[in-house]
Backbone as a chain_set.jsonl record, in Angstrom:
{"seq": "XXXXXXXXXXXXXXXXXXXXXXXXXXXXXXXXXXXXXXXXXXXXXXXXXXXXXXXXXXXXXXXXXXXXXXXXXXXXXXXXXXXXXXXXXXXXXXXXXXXXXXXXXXXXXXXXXXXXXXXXXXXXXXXXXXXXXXXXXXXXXXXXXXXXXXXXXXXXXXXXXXXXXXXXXXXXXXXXXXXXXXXXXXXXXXXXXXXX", "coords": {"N": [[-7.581, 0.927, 6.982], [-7.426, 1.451, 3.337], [-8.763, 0.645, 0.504], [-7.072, 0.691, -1.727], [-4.597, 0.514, -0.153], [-4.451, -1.872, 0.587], [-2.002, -4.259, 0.099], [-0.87, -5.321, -3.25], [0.244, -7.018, -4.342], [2.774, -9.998, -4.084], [5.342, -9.177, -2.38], [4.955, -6.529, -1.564], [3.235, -7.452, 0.15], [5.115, -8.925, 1.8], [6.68, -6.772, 2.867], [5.206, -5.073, 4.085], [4.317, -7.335, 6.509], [7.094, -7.825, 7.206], [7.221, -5.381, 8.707], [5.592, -6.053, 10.87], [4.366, -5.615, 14.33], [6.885, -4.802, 17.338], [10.475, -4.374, 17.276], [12.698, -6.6, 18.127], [10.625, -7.957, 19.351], [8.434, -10.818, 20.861], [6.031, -11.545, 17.645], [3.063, -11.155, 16.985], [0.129, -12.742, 15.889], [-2.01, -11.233, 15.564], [-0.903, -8.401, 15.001], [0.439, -9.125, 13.069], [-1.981, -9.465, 11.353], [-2.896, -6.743, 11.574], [-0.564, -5.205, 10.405], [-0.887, -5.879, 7.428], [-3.97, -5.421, 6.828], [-6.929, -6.013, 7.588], [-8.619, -6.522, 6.095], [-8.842, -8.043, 3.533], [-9.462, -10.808, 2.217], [-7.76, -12.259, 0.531], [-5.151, -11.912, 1.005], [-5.405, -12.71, 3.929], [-5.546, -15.484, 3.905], [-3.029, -15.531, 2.868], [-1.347, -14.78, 4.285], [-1.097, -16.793, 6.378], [-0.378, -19.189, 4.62], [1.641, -18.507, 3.241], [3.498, -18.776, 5.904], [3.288, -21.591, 6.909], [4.013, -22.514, 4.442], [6.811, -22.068, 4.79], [9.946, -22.821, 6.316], [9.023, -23.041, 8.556], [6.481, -24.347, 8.968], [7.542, -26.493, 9.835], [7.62, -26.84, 12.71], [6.601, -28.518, 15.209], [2.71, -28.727, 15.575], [2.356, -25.905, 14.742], [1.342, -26.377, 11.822], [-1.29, -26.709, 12.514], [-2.604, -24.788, 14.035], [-2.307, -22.831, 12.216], [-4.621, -24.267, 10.357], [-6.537, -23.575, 12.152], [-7.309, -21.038, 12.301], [-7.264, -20.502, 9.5], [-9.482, -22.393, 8.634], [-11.7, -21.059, 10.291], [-11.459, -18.391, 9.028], [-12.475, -19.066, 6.326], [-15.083, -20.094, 6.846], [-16.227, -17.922, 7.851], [-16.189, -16.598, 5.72], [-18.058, -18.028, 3.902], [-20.658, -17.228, 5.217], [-20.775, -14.788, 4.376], [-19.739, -13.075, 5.739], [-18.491, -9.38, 5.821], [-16.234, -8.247, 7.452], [-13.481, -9.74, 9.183], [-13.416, -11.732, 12.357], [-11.412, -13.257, 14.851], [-10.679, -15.13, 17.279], [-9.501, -13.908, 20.909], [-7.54, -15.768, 21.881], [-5.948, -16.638, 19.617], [-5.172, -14.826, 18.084], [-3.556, -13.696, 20.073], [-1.084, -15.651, 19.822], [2.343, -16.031, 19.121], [5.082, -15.266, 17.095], [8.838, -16.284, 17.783], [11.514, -13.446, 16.946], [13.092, -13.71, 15.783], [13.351, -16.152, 14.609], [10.494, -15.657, 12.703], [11.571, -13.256, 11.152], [13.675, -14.93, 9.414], [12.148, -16.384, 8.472], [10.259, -14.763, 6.83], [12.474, -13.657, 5.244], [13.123, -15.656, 3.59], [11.259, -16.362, 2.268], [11.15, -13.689, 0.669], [13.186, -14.156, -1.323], [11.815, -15.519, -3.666], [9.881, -14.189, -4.437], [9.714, -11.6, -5.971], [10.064, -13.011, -8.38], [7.986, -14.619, -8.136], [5.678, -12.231, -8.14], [6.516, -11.478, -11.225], [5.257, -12.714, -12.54], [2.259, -12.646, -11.664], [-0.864, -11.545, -13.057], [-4.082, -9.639, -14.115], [-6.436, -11.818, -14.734], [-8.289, -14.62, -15.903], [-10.268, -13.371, -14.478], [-12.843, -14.411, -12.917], [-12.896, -16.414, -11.571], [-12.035, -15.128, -9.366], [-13.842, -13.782, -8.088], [-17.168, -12.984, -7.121], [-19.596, -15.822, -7.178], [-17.614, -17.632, -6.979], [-15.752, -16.873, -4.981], [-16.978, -17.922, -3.025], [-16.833, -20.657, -3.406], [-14.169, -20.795, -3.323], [-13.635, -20.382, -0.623], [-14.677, -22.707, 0.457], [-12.802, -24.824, -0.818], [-10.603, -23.706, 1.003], [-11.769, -24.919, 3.032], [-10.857, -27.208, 3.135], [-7.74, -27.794, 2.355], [-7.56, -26.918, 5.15], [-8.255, -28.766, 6.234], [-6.708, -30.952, 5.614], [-4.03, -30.329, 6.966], [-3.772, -30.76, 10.274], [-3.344, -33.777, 10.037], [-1.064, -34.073, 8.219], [1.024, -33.416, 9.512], [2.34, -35.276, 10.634], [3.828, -36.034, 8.635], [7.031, -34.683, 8.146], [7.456, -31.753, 7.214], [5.685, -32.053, 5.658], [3.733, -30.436, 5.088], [4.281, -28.32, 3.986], [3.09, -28.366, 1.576], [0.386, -27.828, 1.677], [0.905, -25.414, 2.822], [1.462, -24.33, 0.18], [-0.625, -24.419, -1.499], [-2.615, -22.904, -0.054], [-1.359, -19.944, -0.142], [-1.071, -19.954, -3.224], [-3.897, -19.825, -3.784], [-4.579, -17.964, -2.197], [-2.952, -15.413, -2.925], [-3.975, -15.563, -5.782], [-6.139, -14.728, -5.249], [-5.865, -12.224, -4.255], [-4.517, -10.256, -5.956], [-6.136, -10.913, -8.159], [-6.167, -12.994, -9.81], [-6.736, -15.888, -11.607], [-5.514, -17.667, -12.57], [-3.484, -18.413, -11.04], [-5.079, -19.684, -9.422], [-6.456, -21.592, -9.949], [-3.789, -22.944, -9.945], [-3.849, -23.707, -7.102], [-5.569, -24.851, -6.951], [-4.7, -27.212, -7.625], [-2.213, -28.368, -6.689], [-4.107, -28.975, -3.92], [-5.061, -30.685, -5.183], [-2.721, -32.686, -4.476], [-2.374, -32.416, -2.265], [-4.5, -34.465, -1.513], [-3.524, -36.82, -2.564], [-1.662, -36.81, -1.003], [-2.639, -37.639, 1.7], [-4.297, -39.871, 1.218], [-2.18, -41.907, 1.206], [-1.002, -41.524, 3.914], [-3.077, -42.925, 5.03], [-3.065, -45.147, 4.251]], "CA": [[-6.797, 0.732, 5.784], [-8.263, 1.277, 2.733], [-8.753, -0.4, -0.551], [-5.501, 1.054, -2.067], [-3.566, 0.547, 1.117], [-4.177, -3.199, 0.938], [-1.281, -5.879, -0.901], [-1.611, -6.064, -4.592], [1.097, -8.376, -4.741], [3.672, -10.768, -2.698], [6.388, -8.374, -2.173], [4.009, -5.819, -0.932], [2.682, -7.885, 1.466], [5.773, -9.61, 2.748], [7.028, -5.858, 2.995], [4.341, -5.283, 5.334], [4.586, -8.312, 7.187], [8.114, -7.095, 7.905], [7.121, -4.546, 9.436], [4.43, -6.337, 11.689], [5.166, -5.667, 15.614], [7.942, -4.399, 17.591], [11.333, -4.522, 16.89], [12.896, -7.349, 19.01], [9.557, -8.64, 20.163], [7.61, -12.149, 19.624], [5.283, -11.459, 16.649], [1.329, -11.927, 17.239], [-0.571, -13.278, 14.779], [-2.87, -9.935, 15.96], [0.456, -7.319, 14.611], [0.835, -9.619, 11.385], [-3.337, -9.001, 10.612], [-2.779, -5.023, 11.645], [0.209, -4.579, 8.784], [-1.348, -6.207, 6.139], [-4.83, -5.451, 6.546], [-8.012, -7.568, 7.964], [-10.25, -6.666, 5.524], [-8.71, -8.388, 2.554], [-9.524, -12.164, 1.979], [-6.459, -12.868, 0.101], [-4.317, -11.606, 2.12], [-5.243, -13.73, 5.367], [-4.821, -16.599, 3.42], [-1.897, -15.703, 2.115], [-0.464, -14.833, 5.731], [-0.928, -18.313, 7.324], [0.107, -20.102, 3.247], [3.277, -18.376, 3.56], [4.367, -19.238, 7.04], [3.084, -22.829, 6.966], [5.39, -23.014, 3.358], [8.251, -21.618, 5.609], [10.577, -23.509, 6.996], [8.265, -22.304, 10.037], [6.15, -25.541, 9.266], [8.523, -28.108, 10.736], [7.57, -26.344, 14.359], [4.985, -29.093, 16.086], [1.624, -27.923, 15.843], [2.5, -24.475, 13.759], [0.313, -25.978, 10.768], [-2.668, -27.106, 12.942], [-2.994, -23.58, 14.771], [-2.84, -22.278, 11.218], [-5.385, -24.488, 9.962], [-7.677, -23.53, 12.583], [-7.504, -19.624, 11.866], [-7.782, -20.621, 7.983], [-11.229, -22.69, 8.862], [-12.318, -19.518, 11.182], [-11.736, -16.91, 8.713], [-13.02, -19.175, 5.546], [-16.471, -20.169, 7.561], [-16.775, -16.582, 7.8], [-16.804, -15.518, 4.489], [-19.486, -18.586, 3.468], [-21.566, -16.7, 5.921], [-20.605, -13.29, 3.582], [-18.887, -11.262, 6.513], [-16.937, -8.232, 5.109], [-15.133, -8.017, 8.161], [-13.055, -10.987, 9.699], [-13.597, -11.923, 13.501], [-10.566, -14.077, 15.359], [-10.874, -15.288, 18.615], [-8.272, -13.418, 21.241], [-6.522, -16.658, 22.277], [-5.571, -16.976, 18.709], [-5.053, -13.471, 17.773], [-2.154, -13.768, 20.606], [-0.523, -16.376, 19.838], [3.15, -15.405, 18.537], [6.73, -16.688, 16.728], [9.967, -15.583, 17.988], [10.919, -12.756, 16.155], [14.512, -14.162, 14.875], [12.111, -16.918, 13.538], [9.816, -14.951, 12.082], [12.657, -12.618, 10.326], [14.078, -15.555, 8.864], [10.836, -16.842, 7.583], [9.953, -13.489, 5.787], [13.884, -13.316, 4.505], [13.255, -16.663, 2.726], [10.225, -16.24, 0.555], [11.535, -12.503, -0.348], [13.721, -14.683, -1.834], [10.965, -15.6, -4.595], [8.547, -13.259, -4.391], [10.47, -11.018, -7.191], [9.98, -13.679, -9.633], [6.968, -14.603, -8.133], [5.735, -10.902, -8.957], [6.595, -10.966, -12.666], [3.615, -14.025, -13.113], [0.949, -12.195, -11.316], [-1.773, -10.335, -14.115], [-5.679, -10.086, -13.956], [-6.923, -12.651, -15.4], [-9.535, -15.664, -14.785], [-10.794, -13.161, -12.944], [-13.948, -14.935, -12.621], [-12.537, -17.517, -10.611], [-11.717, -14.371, -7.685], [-15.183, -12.585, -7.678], [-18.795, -13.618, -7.323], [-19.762, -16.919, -6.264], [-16.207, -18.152, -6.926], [-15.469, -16.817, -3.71], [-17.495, -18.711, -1.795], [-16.489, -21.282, -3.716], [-12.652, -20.958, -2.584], [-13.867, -20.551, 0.788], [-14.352, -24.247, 0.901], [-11.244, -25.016, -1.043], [-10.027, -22.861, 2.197], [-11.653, -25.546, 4.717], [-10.585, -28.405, 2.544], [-7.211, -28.04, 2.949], [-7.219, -26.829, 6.141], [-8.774, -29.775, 6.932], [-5.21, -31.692, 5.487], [-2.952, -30.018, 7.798], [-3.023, -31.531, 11.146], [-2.708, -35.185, 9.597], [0.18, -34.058, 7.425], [1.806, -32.967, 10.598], [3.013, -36.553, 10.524], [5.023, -35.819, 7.489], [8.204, -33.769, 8.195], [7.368, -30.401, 6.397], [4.542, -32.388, 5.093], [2.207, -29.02, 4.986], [4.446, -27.19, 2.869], [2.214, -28.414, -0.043], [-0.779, -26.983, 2.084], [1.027, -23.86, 2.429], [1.558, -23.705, -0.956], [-1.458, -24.211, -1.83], [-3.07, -21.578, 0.32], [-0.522, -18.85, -0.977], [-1.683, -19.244, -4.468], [-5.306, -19.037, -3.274], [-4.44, -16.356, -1.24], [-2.471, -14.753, -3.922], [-5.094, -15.01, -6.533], [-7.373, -13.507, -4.726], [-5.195, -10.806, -3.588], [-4.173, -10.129, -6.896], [-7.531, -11.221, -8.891], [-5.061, -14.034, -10.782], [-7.609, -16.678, -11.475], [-4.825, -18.626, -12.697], [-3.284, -19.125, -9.452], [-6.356, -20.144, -8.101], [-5.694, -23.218, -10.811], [-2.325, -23.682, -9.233], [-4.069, -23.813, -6.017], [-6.48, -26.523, -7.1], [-3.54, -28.51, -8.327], [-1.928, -28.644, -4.86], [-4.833, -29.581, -3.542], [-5.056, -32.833, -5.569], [-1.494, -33.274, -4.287], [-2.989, -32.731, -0.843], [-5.412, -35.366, -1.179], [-2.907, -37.658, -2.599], [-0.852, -37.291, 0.572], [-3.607, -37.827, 2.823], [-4.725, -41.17, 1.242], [-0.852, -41.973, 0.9], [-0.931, -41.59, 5.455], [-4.141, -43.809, 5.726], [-2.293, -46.53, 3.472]], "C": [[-7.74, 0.737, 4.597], [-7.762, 0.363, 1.435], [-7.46, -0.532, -1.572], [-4.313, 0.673, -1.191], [-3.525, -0.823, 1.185], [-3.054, -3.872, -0.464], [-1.525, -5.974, -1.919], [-0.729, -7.076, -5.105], [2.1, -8.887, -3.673], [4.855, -9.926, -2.212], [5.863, -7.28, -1.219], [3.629, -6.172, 0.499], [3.745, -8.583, 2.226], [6.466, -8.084, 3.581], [6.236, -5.422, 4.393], [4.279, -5.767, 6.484], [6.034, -7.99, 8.019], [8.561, -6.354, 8.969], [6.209, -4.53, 10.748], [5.484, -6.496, 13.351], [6.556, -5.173, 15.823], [9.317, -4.828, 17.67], [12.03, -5.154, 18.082], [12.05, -8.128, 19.993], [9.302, -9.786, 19.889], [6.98, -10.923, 18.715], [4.256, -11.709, 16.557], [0.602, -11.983, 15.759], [-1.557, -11.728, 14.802], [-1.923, -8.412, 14.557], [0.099, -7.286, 13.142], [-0.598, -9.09, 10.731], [-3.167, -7.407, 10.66], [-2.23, -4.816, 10.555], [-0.312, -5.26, 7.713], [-2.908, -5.734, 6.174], [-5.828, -6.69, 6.829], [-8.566, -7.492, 7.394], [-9.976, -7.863, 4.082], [-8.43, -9.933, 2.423], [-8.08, -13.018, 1.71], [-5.082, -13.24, 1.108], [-4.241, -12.049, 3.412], [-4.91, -14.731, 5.264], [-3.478, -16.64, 3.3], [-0.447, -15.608, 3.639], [0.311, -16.496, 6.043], [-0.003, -19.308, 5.952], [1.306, -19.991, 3.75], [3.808, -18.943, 4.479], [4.376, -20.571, 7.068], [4.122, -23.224, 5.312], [6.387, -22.495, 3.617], [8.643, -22.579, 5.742], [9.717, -23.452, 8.866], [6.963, -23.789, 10.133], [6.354, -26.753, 10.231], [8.32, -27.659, 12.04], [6.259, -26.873, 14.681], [4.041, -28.087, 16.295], [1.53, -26.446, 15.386], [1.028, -24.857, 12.787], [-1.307, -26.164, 11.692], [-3.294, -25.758, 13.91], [-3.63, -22.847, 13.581], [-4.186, -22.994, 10.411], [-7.083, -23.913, 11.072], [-8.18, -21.949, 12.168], [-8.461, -19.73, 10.309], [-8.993, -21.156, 7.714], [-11.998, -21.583, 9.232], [-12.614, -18.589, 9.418], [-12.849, -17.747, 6.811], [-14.849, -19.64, 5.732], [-16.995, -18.948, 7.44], [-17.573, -15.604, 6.127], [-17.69, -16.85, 3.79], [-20.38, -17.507, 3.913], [-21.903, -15.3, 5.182], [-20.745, -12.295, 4.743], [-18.316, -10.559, 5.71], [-16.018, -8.051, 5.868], [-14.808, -9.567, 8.665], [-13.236, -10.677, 11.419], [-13.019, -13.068, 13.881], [-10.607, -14.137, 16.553], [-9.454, -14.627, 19.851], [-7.155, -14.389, 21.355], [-5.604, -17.092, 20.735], [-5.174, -15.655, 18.224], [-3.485, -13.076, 18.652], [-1.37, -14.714, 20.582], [0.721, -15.698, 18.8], [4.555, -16.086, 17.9], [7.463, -15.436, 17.185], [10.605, -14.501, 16.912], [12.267, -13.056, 15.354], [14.213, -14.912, 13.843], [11.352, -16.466, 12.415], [10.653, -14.329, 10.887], [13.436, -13.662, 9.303], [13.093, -16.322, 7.618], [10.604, -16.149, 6.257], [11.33, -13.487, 5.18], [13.448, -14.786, 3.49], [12.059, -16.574, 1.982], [9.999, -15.04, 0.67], [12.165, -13.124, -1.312], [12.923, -14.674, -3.917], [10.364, -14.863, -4.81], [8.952, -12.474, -5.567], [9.984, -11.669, -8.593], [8.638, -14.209, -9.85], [5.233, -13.082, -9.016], [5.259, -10.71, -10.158], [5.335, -11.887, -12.959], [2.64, -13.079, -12.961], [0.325, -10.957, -12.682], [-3.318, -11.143, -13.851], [-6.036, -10.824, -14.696], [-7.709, -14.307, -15.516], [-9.878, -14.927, -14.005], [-12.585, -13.443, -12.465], [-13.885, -15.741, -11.938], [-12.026, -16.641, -9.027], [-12.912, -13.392, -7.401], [-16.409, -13.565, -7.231], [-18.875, -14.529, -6.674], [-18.687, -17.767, -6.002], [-15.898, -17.701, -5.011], [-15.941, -17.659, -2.805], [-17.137, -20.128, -2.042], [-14.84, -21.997, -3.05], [-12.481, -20.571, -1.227], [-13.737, -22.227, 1.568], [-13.6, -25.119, 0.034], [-10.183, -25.036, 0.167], [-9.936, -24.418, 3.361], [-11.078, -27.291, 3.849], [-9.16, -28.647, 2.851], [-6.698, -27.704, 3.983], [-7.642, -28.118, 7.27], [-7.375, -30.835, 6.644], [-4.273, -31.739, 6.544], [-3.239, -30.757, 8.405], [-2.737, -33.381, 10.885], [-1.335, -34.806, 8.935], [1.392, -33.662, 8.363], [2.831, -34.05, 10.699], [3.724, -36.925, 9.539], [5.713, -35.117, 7.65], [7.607, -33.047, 7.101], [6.13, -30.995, 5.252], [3.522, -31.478, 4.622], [2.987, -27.893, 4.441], [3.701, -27.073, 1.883], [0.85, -27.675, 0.109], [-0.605, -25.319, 2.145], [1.16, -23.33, 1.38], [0.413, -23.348, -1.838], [-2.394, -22.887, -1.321], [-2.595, -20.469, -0.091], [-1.01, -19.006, -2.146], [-2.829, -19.004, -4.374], [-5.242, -17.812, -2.776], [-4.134, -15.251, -2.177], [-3.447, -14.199, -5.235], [-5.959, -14.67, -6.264], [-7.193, -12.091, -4.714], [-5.453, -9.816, -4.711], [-5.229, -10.72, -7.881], [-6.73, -12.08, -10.3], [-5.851, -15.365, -10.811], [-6.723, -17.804, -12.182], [-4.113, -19.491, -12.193], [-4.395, -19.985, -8.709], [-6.513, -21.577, -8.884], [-4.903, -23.964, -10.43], [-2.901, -24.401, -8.142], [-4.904, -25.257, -5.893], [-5.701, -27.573, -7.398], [-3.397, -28.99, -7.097], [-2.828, -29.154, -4.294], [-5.308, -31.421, -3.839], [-3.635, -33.473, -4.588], [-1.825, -33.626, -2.665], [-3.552, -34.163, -0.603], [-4.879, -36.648, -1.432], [-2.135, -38.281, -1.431], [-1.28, -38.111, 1.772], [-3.179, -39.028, 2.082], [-3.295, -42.156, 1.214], [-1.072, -42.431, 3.138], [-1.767, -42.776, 5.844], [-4.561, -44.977, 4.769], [-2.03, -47.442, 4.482]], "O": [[-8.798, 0.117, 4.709], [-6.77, -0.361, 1.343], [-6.993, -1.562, -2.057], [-3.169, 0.564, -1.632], [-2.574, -1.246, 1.843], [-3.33, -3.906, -1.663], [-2.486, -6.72, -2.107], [-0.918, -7.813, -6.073], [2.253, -8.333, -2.584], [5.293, -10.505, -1.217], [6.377, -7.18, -0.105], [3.666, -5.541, 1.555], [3.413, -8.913, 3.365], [6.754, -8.182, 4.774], [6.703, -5.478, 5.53], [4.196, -5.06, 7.488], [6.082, -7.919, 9.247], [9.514, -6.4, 9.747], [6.022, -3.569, 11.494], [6.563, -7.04, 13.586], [7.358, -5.069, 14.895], [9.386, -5.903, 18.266], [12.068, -4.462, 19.099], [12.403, -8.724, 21.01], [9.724, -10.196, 18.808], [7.232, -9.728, 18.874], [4.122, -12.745, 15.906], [0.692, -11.222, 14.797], [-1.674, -11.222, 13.686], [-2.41, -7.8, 13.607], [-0.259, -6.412, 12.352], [-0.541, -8.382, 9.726], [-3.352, -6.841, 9.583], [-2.88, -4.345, 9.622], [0.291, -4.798, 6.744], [-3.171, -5.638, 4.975], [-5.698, -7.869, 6.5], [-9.527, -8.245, 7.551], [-10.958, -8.485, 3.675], [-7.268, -10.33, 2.509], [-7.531, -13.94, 2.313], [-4.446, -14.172, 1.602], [-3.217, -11.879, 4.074], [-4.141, -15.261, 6.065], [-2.801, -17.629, 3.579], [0.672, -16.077, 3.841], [1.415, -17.04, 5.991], [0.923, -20.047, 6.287], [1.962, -20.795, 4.411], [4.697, -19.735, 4.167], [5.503, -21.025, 7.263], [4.85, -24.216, 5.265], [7.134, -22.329, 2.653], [7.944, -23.528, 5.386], [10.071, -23.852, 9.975], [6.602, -24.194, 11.238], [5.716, -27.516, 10.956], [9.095, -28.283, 12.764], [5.177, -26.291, 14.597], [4.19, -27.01, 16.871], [0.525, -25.823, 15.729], [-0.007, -24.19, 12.791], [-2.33, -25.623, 11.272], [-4.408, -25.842, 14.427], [-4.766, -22.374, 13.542], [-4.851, -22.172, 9.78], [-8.267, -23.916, 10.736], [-9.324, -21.735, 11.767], [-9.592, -19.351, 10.004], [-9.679, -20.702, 6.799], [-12.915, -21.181, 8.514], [-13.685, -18.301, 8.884], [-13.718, -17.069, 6.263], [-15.677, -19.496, 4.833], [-18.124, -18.793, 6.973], [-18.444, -14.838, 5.718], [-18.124, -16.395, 2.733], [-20.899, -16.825, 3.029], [-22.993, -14.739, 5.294], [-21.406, -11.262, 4.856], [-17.6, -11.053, 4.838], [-14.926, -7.716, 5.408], [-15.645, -10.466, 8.59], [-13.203, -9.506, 11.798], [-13.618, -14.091, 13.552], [-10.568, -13.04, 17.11], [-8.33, -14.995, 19.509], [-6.006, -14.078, 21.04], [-4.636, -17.846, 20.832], [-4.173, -16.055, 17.629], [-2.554, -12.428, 18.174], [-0.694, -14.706, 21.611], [0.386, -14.989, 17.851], [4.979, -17.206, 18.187], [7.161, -14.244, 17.135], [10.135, -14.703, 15.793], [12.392, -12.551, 14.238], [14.491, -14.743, 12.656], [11.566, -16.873, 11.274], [10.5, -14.78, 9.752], [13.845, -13.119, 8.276], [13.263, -16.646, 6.443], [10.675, -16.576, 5.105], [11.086, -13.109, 4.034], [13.661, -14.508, 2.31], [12.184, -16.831, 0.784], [8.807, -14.763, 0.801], [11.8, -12.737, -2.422], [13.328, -14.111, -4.934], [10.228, -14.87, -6.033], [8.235, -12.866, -6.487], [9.628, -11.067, -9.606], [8.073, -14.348, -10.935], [4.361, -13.128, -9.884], [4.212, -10.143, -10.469], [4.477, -11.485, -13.745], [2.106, -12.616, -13.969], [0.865, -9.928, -13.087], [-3.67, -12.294, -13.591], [-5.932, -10.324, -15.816], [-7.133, -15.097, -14.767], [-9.956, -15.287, -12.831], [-13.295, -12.695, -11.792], [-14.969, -16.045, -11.441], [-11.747, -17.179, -7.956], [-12.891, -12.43, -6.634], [-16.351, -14.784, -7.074], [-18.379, -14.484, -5.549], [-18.669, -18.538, -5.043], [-15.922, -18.496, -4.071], [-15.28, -18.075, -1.853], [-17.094, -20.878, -1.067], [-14.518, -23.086, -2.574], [-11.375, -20.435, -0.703], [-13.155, -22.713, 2.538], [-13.822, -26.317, 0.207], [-9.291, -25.857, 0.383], [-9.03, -24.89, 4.048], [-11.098, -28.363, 4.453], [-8.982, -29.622, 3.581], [-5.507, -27.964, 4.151], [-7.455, -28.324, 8.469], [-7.053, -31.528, 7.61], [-3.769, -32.76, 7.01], [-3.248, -31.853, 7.843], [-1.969, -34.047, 11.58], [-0.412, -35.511, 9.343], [2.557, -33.613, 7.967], [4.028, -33.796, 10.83], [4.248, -38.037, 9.487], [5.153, -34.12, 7.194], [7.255, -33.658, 6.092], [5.797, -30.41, 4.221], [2.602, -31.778, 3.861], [2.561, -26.74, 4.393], [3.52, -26.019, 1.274], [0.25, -27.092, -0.794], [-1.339, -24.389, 1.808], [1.069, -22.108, 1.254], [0.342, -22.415, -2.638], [-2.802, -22.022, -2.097], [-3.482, -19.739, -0.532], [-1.637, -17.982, -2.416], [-3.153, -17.911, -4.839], [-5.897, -16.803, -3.041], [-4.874, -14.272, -2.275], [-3.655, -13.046, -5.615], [-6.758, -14.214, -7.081], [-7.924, -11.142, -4.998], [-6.233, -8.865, -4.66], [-4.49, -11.17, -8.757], [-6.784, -11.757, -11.486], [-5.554, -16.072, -9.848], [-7.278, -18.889, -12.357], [-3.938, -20.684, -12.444], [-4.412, -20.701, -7.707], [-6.693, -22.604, -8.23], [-4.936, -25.195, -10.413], [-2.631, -25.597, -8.037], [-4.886, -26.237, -5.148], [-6.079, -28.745, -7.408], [-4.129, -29.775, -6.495], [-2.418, -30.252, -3.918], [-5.611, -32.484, -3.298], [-3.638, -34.602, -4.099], [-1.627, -34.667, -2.039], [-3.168, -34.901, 0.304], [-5.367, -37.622, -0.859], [-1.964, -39.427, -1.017], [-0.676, -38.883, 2.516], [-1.998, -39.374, 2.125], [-3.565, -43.357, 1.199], [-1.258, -43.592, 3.505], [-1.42, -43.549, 6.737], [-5.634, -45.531, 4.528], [-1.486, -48.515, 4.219]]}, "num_chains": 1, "name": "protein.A"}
């Protein structure tokens, strides 16, 4: 896939996503990286954000699978891989695909309006050392999830947060990547909120 061929915005990529795996199958986390593209940072984030701010959250142990991918692939790029490397047992792991379809039908929903926001800008906050920077943003709150597990849909705020990271990356929106830091406070509020 090349550099044109990857996601420049959420519609794009849920479009994609759509189209990940066979028609009436589960859905491998493997499929979902094929249609969107492995090479593109944003865009892995923005995978796991989305589903974990699904309604696809509330499914025991969903966010803590996703947090482990989202550690994996943000470890990686400290290290400054260009390519991503996922372990197979995680690479097959899959959602039903009625599930799945329902997931992606509900944040098309937004994405439209989402859309009209996205423009380049802060883009100093999605290049350079910033990156490595929002790498460990990445393991920060992936480090939230499995405690928040113990909050009913508790890790929507994590998925939300990852989606605008993800997003402003995707999309070189260094304003999102603001949003993203917000959420993150909200994260950290939650936490210390559990171990009250």
């Amino acid at each position: 896939m090349t550099g044109e061929d990857e996601p420049q915005d959420l519609r794009s990529l849920l479009d994609l996503l759509a189209q990940a795996g066979e028609p009436g199958e589960a859905v491998t986390i493997q499929s979902m990286l094929e249609a969107t593209g492995q090479r593109s940072f944003g865009a892995l984030l923005l995978v796991p954000g989305l589903l974990v701010f699904s309604p696809l959250s509330g499914i025991p142990g969903l966010p803590s699978f996703f947090a482990v991918m989202v550690a994996l692939i943000a470890l990686q790029l400290l290290i400054g891989r260009k390519h991503f490397w996922l372990p197979q047992w995680l690479l097959r792991r899959c959602a039903s695909r009625s599930k799945y379809d329902r997931a992606i039908a509900f944040l098309k929903r937004p994405a439209r309006w989402v859309d009209r926001l996205i423009r380049h800008r802060l883009t100093f906050l999605t290049e350079g050392f910033a990156i490595r920077i929002n790498a460990l943003v990445c393991l920060l709150i992936a480090g939230t999830m499995p405690p928040l597990e113990l909050i009913p849909f508790g890790n929507s705020t994590a998925g939300a947060a990852l989606s605008f990271l993800g997003l402003g990356m995707m999309a070189r929106d260094g304003a999102l990547v603001v949003v993203a830091l917000l959420f993150l406070g909200v994260l950290g509020y939650l936490i210390s909120r559990i171990w009250m």
